[in-house]
SEDO-170978 format. One line per 3 residues: number of its first residue (from 0); for each residue x, z negated, y of C-alpha. Coordinates in steps of 0.5 Angstrom, whole numbers. Layout:
BEGIN
NUM> X:Z:Y | ...
This chain:
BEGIN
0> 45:4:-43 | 47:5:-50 | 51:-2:-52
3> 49:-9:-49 | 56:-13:-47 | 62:-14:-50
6> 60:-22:-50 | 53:-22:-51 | 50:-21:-59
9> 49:-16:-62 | 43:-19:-65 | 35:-16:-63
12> 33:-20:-57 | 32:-21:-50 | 39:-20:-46
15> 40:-19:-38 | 38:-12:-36 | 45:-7:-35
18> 41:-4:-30 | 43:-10:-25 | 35:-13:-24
21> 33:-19:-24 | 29:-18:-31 | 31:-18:-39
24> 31:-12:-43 | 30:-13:-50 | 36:-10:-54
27> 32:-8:-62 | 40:-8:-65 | 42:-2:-64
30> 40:0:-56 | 36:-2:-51 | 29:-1:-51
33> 24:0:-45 | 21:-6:-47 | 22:-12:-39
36> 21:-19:-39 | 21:-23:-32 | 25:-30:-34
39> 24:-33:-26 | 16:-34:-30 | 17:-39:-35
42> 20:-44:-30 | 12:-46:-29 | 12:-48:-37
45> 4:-44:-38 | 7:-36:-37 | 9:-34:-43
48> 13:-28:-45 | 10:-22:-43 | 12:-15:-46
51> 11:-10:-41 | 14:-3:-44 | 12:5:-42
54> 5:4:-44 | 3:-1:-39 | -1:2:-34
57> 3:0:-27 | -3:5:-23 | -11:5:-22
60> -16:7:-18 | -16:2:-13 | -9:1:-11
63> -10:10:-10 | -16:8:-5 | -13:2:-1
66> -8:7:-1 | -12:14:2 | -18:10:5
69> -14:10:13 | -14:19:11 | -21:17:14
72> -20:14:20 | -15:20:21 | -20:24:20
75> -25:20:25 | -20:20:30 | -18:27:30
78> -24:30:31 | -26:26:36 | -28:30:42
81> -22:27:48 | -25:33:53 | -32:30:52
84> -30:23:53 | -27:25:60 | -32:29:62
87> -37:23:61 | -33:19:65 | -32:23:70
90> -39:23:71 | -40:16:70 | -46:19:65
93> -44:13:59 | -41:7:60 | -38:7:52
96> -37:13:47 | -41:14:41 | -35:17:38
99> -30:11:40 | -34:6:36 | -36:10:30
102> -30:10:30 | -27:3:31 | -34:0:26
105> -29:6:21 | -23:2:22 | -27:-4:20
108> -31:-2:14 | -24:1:12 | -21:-6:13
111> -26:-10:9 | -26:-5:3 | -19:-5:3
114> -19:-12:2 | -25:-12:-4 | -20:-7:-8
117> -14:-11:-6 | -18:-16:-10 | -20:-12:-17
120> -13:-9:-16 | -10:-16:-18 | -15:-17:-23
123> -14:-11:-27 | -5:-11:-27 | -7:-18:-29
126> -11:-15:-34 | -6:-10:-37 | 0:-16:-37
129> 2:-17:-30 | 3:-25:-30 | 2:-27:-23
132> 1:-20:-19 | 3:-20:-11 | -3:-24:-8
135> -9:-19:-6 | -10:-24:0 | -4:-20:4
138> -9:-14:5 | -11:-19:10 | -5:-18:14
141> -6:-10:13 | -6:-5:7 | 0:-2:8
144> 3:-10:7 | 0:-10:1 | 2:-3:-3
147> 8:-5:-1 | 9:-13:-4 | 5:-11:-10
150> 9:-3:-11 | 16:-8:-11 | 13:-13:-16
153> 10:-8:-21 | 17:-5:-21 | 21:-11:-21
156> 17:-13:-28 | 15:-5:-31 | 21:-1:-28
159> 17:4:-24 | 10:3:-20 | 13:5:-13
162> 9:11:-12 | 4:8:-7 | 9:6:-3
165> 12:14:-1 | 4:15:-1 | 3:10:4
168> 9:12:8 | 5:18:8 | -1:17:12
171> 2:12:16 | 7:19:18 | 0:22:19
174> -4:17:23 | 2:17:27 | 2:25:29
177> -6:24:30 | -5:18:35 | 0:22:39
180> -3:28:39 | -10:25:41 | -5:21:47
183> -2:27:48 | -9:31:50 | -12:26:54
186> -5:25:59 | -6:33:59 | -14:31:62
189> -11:25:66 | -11:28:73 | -18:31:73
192> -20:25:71 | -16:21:77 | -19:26:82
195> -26:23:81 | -24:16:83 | -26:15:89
198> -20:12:95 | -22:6:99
């Protein structure tokens, strides 16, 4: 990014990004600068034109945290004593497992507070000059769809900010090998289990 295009002015001002987004960037006279402008906002007549440039802050507390919270779930989940469950079942001492719902009033409490960080994650990219930022609402649908819309909208507008999306993919790589491993170690406890069902 050394020259804008032959047919576009030499002059400083806002010309179509070469780097092939839909975004400007600002051409000071002599190069491009990292200066970034949506044109698709002023349709709505009340954003101005905002400057987003490499001071702006694309990541805060609260997407690292809607982020990292399911490690808690994860965490939950794989100390959770398959073996234990069984043999509670087995002897039909406990109708319902403590650590079962420990770790579904986990997952919930994880949901709601995902939600509120959702919520002042938007606040804050509005306050450091993101004109509507990804609507927080989507944490609704679930967390990962709201790193995902708000890391592609902060980088369509800033030039970076994709981050949360590889740590996100991450967790959910992790959560996974939990999940089939516990699966794993229950199968591997199915056939003691079967052996105490009564046949009719």
């Amino acid at each position: 990014m050394s020259d804008p295009a032959d047919s576009v002015s030499t002059q400083p001002g806002w010309y179509a990004d070469p780097s092939g987004l839909p975004r400007q960037r600002w051409w000071d006279g002599a190069q491009w600068t990292e200066h970034l402008h949506d044109p698709s906002l002023e349709k709505y007549g009340v954003t101005p034109a905002k400057v987003l440039g490499p001071e702006t802050r694309v990541y805060n507390a609260f997407i690292w945290l809607i982020t990292g919270l399911p490690l808690l779930s994860i965490l939950a989940v794989s100390s959770w004593d398959v073996t234990a469950y069984v043999e509670r079942s087995r002897s039909e001492v406990a109708a319902l497992d403590t650590g079962y719902l420990l770790i579904q009033l986990l997952n919930f409490t994880i949901y709601a507070v995902s939600v509120l960080l959702a919520f002042a994650d938007r606040r804050s990219l509005a306050r450091d000059g993101f004109v509507r930022p990804f609507h927080w609402a989507w944490t609704f649908l679930s967390s990962a769809a709201y790193v995902v819309g708000r890391s592609v909208v902060v980088n369509r507008r800033a030039g970076r900010g994709l981050w949360p999306i590889g740590a996100m993919a991450a967790v959910i790589a992790v959560s996974i090998g939990v999940a089939v491993a516990k699966f794993m170690e229950f199968m591997a406890l199915m056939p003691a289990l079967m052996s105490t069902v009564p046949v009719y």
